[in-house]
Wavefront OBJ file of the C-alpha trace (Angstrom):
o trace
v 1.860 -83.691 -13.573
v 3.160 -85.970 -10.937
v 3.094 -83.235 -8.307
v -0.870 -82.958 -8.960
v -1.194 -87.053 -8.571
v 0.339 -86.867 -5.560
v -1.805 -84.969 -4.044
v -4.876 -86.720 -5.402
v -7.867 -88.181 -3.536
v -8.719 -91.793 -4.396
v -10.668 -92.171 -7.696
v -13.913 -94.482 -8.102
v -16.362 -95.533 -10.493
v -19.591 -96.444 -9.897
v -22.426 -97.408 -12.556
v -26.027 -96.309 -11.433
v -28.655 -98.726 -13.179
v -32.041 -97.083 -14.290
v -34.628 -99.754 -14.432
v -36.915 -99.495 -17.246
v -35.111 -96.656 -18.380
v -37.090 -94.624 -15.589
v -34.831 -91.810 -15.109
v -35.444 -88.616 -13.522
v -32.532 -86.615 -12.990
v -33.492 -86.272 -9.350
v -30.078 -87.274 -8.484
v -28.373 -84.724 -10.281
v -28.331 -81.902 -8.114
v -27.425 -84.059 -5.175
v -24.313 -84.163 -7.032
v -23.443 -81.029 -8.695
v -24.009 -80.169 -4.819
v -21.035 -82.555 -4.155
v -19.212 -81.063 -6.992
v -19.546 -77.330 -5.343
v -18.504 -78.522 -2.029
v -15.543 -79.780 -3.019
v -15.806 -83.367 -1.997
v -15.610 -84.487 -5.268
v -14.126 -83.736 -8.595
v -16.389 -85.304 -12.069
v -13.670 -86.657 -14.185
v -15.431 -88.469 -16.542
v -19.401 -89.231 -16.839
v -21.135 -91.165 -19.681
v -24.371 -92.503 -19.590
v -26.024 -95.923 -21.711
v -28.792 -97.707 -22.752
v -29.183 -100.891 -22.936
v -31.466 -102.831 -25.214
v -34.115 -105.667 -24.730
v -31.804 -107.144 -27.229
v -29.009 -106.716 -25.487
v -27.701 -104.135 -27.792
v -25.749 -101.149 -25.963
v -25.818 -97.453 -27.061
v -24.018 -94.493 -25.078
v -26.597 -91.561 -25.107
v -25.795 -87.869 -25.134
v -26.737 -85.580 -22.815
v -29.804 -84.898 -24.800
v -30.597 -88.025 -24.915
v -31.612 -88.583 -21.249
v -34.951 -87.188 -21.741
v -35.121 -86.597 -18.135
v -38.327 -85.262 -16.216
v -37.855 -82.158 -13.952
v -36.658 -78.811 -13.745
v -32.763 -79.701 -13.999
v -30.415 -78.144 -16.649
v -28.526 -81.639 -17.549
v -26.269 -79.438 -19.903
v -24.556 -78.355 -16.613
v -22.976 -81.770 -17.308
v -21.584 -81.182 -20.998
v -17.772 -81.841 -20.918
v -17.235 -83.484 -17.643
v -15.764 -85.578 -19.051
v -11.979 -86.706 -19.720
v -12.711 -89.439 -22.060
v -11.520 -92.230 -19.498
v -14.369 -94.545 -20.237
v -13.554 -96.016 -23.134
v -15.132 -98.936 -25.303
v -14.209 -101.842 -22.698
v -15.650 -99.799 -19.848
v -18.820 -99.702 -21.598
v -18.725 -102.978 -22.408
v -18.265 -103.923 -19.132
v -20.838 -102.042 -17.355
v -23.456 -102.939 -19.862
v -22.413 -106.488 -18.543
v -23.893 -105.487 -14.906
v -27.308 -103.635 -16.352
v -29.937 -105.073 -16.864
v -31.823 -104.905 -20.733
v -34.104 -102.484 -20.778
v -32.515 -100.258 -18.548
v -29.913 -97.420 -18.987
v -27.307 -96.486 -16.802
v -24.732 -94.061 -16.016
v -21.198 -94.293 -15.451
v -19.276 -91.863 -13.153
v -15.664 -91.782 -12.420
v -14.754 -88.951 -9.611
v -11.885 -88.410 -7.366
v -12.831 -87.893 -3.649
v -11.246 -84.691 -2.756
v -12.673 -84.414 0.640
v -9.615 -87.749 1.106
v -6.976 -85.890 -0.536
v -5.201 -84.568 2.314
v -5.256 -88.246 3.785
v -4.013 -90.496 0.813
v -1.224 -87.547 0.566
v -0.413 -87.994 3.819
v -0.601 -92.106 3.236
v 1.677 -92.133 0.140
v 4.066 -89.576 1.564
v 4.497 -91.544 4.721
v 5.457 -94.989 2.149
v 2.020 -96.396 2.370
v -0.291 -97.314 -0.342
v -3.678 -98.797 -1.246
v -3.696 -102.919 -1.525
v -7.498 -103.449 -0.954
v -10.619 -101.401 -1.045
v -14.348 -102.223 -1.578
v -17.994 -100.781 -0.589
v -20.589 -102.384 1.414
v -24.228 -102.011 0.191
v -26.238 -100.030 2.701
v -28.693 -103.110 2.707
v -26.140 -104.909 3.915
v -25.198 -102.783 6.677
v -29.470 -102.503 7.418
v -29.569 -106.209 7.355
v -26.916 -106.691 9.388
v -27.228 -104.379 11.973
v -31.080 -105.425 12.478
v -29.389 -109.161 13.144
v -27.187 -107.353 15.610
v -30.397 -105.854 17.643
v -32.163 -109.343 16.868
v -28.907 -110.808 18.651
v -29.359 -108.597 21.739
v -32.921 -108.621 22.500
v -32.819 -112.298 22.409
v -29.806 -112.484 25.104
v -32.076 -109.708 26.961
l 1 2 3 4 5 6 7 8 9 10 11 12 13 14 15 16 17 18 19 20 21 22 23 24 25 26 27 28 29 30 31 32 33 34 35 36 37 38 39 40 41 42 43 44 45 46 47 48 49 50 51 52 53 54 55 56 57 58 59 60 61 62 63 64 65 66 67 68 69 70 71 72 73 74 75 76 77 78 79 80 81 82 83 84 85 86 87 88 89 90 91 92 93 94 95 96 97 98 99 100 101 102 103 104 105 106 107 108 109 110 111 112 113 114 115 116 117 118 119 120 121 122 123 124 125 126 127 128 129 130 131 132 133 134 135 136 137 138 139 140 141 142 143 144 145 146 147 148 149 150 151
């Protein structure tokens, strides 16, 4: 087993937030197309509900009741059984009531070669983080603001 960690991609989570519980699927093959490209692996995927009351539920599969022409069963068993009781807890923490979310956990094996490379070399991971793409918008636009004005 510790052969196959070293030669891992990094692993994130990430919990999608579906306002309303407005939730299409439309996503979904956007990322079983990820999936059969190989950049990245599922390993665990749960999806929840959040109340008006606050109260949290974790929905089945066939319990999305999503709109479309996507099989969601594709998505039976990915998953590992990572996300456990506190994980829940603490993404129901960041959505909103009245919404439902899902929770994905993936490796990204399109980095594998690299963080191989990284740990094999004596390096490792001390910080990582994502920047919102309305961030980067925002602040590029103050960029261009920035030069037209010096123009």
């Amino acid at each position: 087993m510790s052969a196959d960690i070293e030669e891992m991609g990094p692993i994130d989570y990430i919990v999608i937030e579906f306002p309303g519980n407005k939730f299409t699927g439309e996503a979904f093959p956007a990322l079983v197309d990820l999936v059969d490209q190989g950049l990245i692996h599922i390993i665990d995927l749960l999806f929840i509900k959040k109340d008006l009351d606050g109260a949290v539920q974790v929905l089945g599969i066939s319990d999305l009741g999503q709109e479309g022409d996507f099989d969601l069963t594709v998505f039976e068993g990915a998953s590992a059984g990572l996300l456990g009781d506190d994980d829940v807890a603490e993404a129901a923490n960041a959505v909103e009531p009245g919404s439902s979310a899902g929770l994905l956990v993936y490796e990204n094996v399109w980095a594998a070669p690299f963080a191989t490379a990284v740990r094999r070399s004596g390096g490792q991971l001390v910080a990582s983080g994502r920047i919102p793409v309305q961030a980067v918008l925002a602040a590029l636009d103050a960029v261009e603001a920035a030069e037209t004005t010096q123009d």
